[in-house]
matplotlib code that plots the C-alpha trace (Angstrom):
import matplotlib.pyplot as plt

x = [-35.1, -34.6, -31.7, -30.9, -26.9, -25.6, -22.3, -20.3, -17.2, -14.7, -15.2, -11.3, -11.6, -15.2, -15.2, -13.0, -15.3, -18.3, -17.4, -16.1, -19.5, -21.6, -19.2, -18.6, -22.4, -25.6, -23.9, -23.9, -26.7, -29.2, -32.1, -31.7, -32.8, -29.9, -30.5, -27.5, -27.7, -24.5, -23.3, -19.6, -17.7, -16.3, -12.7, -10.5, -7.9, -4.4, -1.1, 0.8, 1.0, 4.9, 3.8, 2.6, 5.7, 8.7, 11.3, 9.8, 7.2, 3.7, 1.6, -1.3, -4.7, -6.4, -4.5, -4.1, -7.1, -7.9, -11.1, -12.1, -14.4, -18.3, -18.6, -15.7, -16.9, -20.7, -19.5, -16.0, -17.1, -20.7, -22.5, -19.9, -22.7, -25.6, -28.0, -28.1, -27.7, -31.6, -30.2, -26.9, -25.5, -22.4, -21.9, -19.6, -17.1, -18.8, -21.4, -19.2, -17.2, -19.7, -20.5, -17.1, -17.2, -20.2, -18.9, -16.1, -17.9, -20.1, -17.1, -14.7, -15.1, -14.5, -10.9, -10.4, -12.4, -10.9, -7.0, -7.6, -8.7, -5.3, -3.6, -4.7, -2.7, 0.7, 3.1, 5.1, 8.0, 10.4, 9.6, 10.4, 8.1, 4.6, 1.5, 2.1, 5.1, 3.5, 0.1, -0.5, -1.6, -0.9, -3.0, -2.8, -3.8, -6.9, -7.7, -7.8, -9.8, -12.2, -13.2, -14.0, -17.4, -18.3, -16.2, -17.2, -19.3, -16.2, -13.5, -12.1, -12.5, -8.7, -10.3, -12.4, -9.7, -6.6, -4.4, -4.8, -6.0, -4.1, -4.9, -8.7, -8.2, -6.2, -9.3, -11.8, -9.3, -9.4, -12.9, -14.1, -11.9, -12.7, -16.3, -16.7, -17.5, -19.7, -21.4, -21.5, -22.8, -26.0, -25.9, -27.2, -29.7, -31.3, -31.3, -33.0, -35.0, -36.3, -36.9, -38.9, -41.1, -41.8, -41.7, -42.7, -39.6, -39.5, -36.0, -35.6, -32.3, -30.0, -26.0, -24.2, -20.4, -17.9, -17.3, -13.8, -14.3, -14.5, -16.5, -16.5, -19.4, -18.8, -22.4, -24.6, -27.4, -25.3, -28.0, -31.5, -29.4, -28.3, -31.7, -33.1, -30.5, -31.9, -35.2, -35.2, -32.7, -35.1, -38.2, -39.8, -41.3, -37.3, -37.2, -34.2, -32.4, -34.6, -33.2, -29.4, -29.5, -31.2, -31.3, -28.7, -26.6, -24.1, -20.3, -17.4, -15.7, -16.3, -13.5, -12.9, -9.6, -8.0, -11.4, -13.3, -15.7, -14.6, -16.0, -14.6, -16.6, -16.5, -20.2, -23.3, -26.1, -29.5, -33.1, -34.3, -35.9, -32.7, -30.9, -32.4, -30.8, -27.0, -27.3, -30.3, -32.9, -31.2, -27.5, -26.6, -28.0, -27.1, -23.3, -23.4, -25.2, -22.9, -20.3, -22.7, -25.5, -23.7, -20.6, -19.5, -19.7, -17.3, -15.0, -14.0, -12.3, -9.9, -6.2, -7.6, -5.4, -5.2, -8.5, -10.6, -12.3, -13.4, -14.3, -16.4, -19.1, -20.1, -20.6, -22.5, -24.7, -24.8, -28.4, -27.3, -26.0, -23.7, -23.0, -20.3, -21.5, -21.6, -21.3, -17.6, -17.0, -14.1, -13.4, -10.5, -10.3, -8.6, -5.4, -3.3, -1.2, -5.0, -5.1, -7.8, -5.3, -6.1, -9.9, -9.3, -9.0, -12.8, -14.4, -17.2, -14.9, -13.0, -9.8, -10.9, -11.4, -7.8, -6.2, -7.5, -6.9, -3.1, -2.2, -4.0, -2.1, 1.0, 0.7, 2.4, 0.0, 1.7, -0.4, 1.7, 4.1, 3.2, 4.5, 2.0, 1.1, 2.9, 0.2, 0.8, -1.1, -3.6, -5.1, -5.3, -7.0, -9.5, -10.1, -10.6, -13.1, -14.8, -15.0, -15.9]
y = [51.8, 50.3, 49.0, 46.7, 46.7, 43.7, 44.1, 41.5, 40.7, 42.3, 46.4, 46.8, 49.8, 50.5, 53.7, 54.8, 52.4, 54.3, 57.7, 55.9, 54.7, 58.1, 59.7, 57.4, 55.3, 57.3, 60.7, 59.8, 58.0, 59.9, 58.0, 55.2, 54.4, 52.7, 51.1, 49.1, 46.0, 44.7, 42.1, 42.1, 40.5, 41.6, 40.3, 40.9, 38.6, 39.9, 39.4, 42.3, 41.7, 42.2, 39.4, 36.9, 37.3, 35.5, 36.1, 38.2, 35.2, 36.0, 33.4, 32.4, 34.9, 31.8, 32.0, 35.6, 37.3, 39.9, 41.6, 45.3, 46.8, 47.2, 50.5, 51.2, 48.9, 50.5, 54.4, 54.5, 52.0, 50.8, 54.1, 55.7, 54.5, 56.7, 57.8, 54.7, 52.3, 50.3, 47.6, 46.1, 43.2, 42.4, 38.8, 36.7, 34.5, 31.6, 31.4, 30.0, 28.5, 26.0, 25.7, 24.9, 22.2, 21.0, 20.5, 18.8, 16.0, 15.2, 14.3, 12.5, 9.2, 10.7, 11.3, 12.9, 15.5, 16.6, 16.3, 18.4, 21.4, 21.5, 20.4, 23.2, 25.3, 23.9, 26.9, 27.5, 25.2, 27.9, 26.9, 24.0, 23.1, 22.1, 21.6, 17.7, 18.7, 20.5, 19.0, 16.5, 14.0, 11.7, 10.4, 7.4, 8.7, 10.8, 7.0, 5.9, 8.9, 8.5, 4.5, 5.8, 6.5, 7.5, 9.9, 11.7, 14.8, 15.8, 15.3, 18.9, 17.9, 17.3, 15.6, 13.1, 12.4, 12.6, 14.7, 18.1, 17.3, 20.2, 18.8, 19.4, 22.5, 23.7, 22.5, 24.5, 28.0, 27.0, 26.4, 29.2, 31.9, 30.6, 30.3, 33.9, 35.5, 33.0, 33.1, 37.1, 37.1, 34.8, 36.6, 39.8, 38.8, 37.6, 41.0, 42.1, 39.7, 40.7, 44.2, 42.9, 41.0, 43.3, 46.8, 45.9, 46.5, 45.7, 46.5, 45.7, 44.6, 43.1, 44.0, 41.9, 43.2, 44.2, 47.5, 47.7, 47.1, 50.2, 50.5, 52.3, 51.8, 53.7, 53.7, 56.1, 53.6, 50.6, 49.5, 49.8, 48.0, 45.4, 45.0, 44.4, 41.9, 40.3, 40.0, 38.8, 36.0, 35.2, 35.6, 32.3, 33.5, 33.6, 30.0, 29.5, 31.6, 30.6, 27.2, 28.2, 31.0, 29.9, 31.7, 34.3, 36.1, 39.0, 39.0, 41.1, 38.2, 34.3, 31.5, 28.0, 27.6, 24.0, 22.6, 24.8, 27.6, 30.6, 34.2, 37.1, 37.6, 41.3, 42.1, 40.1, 41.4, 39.3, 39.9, 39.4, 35.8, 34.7, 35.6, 32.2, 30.1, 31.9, 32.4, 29.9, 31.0, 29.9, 30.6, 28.0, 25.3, 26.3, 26.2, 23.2, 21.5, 22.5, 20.2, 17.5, 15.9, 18.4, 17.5, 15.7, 18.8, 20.6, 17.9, 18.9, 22.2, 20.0, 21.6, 25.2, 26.4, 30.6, 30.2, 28.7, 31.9, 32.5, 29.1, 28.4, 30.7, 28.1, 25.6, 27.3, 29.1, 25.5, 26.2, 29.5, 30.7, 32.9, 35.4, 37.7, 41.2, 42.9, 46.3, 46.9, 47.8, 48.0, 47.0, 46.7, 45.8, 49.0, 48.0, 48.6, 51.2, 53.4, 55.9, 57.8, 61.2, 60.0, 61.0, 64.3, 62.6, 61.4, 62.7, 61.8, 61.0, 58.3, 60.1, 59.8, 56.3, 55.5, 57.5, 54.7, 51.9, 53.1, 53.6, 50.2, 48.1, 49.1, 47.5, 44.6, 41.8, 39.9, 37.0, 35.3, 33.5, 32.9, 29.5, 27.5, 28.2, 26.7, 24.8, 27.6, 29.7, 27.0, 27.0, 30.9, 31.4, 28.3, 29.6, 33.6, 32.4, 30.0, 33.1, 35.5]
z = [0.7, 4.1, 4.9, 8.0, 8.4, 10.4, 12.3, 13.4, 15.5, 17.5, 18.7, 16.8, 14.7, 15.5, 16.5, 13.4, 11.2, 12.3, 11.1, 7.6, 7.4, 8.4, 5.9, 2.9, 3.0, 4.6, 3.3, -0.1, 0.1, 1.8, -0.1, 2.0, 5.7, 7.2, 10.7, 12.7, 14.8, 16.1, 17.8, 19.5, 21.9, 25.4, 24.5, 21.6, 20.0, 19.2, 18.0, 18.7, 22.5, 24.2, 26.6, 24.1, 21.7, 21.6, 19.7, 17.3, 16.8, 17.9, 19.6, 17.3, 17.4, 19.1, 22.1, 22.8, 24.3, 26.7, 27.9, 28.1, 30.7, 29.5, 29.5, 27.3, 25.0, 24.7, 24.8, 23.1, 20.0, 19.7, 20.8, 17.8, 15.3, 16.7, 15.3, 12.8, 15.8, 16.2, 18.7, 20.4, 21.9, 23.6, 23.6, 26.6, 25.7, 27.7, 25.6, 22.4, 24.9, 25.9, 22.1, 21.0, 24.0, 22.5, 19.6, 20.6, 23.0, 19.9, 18.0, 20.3, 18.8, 15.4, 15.8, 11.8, 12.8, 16.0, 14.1, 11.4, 13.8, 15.3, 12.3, 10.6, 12.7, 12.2, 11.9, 9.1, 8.2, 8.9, 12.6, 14.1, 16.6, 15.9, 17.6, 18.6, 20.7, 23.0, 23.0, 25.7, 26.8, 23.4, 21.0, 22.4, 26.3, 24.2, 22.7, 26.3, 27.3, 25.0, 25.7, 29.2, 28.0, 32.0, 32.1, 28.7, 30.4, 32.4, 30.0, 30.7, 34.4, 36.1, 38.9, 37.3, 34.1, 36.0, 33.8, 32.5, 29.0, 26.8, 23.3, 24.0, 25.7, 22.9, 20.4, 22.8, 21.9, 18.4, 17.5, 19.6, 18.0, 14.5, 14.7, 16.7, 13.1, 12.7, 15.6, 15.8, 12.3, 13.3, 16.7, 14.6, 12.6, 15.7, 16.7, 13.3, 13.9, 17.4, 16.0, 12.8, 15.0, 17.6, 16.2, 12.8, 10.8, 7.7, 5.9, 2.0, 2.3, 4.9, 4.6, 7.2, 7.7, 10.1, 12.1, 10.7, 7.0, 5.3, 1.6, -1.1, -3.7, -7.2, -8.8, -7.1, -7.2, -6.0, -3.4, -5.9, -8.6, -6.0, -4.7, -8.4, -9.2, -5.8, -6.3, -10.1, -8.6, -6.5, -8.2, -9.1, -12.3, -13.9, -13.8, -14.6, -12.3, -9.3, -10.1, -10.4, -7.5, -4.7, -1.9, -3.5, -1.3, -3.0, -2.1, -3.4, -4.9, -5.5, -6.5, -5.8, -4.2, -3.7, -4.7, -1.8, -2.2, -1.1, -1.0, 0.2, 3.8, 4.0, 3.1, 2.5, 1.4, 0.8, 1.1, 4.6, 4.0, 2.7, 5.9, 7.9, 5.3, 5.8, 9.6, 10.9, 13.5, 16.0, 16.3, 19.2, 17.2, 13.6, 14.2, 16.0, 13.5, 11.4, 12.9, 14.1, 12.0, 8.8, 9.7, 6.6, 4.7, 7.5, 7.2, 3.5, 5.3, 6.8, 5.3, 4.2, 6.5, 6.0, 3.3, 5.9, 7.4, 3.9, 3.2, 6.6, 5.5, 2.2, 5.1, 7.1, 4.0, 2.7, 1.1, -0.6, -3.5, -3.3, -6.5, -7.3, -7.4, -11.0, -9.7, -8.9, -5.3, -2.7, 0.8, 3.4, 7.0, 9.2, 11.0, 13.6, 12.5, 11.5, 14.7, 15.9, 14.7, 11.2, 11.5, 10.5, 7.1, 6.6, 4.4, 1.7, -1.2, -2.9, -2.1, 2.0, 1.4, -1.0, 2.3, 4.9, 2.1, 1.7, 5.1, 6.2, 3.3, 4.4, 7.9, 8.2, 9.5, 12.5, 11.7, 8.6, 11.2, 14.6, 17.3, 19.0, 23.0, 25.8, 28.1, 30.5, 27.9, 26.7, 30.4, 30.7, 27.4, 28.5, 31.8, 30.0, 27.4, 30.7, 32.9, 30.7]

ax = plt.figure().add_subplot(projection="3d")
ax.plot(x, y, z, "-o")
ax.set_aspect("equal")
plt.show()
């Protein structure tokens, strides 16, 4: 069987991630062809930065960036996945920049919309400021802004609105940080899509994932059953699964939570005409679609707050269906405290994999609590993801 793996996001953990994969996929399943295209980004978020904490309290993934040199990124993480690696791409930060800008000019007059993307990152109630003190100019001075319909194409423009306009600054940093999965995720099936058309690729299946989640599949013929339970979903002649699985896609796990669909966003996999109706042809356009003429659908994300990332993907797969898998599998996301010294520990076995899962689960996340930026920090991390 061919399989087309599609990696998305940050390089974090993708060197270690590669040699999980060599070791704990193609080895022990040798049957398959397995060919990579990835998509990544030149910056990296984080929350463990000295210089962005205060207090103990880091500032929010959103507004902590930096940038690492090309090269690094191409030889220390995305060249880690040879030989299975068909084609790369490593993506600037201007180009969902000028998306998330997009987005928000189409949507100024629609002022629910653009509150619930900074309302949704109100810290915990354990801290005491929130977004609204240090956003400015007012709600009121954005309500001004906004009835200056001539000045609507330069509305991050100081010189043409007359004040540095932090609260859609801030919503630039937002959007573009939570729709960089998104975006990386449709940014790589456009490179399957590129080799398909061109060099006559034809995979079976289509995997989308991350370089830094890490899999372990107990049934030796996970991918044929999975593939099976594919196609009869899809096959037209079992009617009445056609009808209730369109367009299936296969996750770990599916739930509604607080009356929103959510999946766990680790792995996708999908037969590789179902992969337009998840990611679109066109990435630029299907996102901002998404929150344009779809918007109404996006709306009902408003307060997910921590479920979002999880919840975004039924918005933007809004013509699939997506279905648990019934083959039990299990995934994790390396963290910080994996180091490259732990390597000596991969190895084709569940016992390799429980190794990374332990160590990695007893990191803990610096995301849980974090403040909100000072405007000093909403104009660096605009002008990074501007110039970058």
């Amino acid at each position: 069987m061919k399989i087309a793996v599609l990696l998305r996001g940050q390089t974090k953990f993708a060197d270690i991630g590669a040699e999980l994969f060599k070791k704990q996929v193609a080895e022990r399943f040798p049957q398959h062809e397995f060919k990579v295209f990835m998509h990544t980004w030149k910056s990296r978020a984080t929350t463990a930065d000295i210089e962005t904490t205060v207090d103990d309290t880091p500032i929010d993934r959103c507004f902590s960036v930096y940038s690492l040199p090309v090269d690094t990124i191409l030889n220390d993480y995305i060249r880690k996945w040879d030989p299975y690696l068909a084609r790369h791409h490593i993506g600037t930060e201007n180009e969902l920049f000028r998306l998330a800008k997009q987005i928000i000019k189409s949507n100024l007059e629609d002022e629910t919309f653009i509150d619930w993307w900074h309302k949704q990152y109100v810290p915990n109630s354990d801290y005491s400021m929130s977004f609204d003190q240090v956003f400015a100019p007012t709600n009121d001075s954005l309500r001004r802004l906004i009835d200056k319909s001539n000045v609507k194409k330069s509305i991050f423009n100081v010189e043409s609105t007359g004040f540095i306009n932090y609260h859609l600054m801030a919503l630039v940093c937002i959007i573009h940080y939570n729709l960089g999965q998104l975006y990386s995720a449709s940014a790589s099936s456009s490179l399957l899509t590129y080799e398909m058309e061109n060099e006559g690729y034809k995979p079976d299946l289509v995997w989308n994932t991350r370089p830094d989640a890490v899999n372990w599949f107990y049934h030796g013929h996970f991918f044929d059953r999975l593939l099976k339970t594919l196609n009869r979903y899809h096959d037209r002649n079992h009617e009445k699964a056609f009808r209730l699985h369109r367009h299936p896609v296969v996750v770990s796990k599916v739930c509604v939570a607080q009356g929103r669909g959510w999946v766990q966003d680790y792995n996708f996999f999908m037969l590789p005409e179902t992969r337009h109706k998840l990611f679109g042809e066109n990435t630029h356009q299907h996102l901002f679609d998404m929150f344009t003429k779809n918007k109404m659908e996006a709306i009902s994300l408003a307060g997910a707050k921590e479920m979002l990332q999880h919840t975004m993907w039924t918005i933007m797969g809004r013509d699939c269906s997506f279905i648990q898998s019934k083959d039990q599998f299990e995934s994790m996301i390396l963290k910080s405290n994996v180091s490259p010294e732990d390597m000596k520990h991969i190895a084709p076995t569940f016992e390799s994999w429980r190794y990374f899962h332990d160590l990695t689960m007893a990191h803990n996340y610096p995301g849980g609590r974090s403040r909100p930026p000072t405007h000093a920090e909403i104009i660096n991390t605009f002008e990074h993801l501007r110039n970058n």
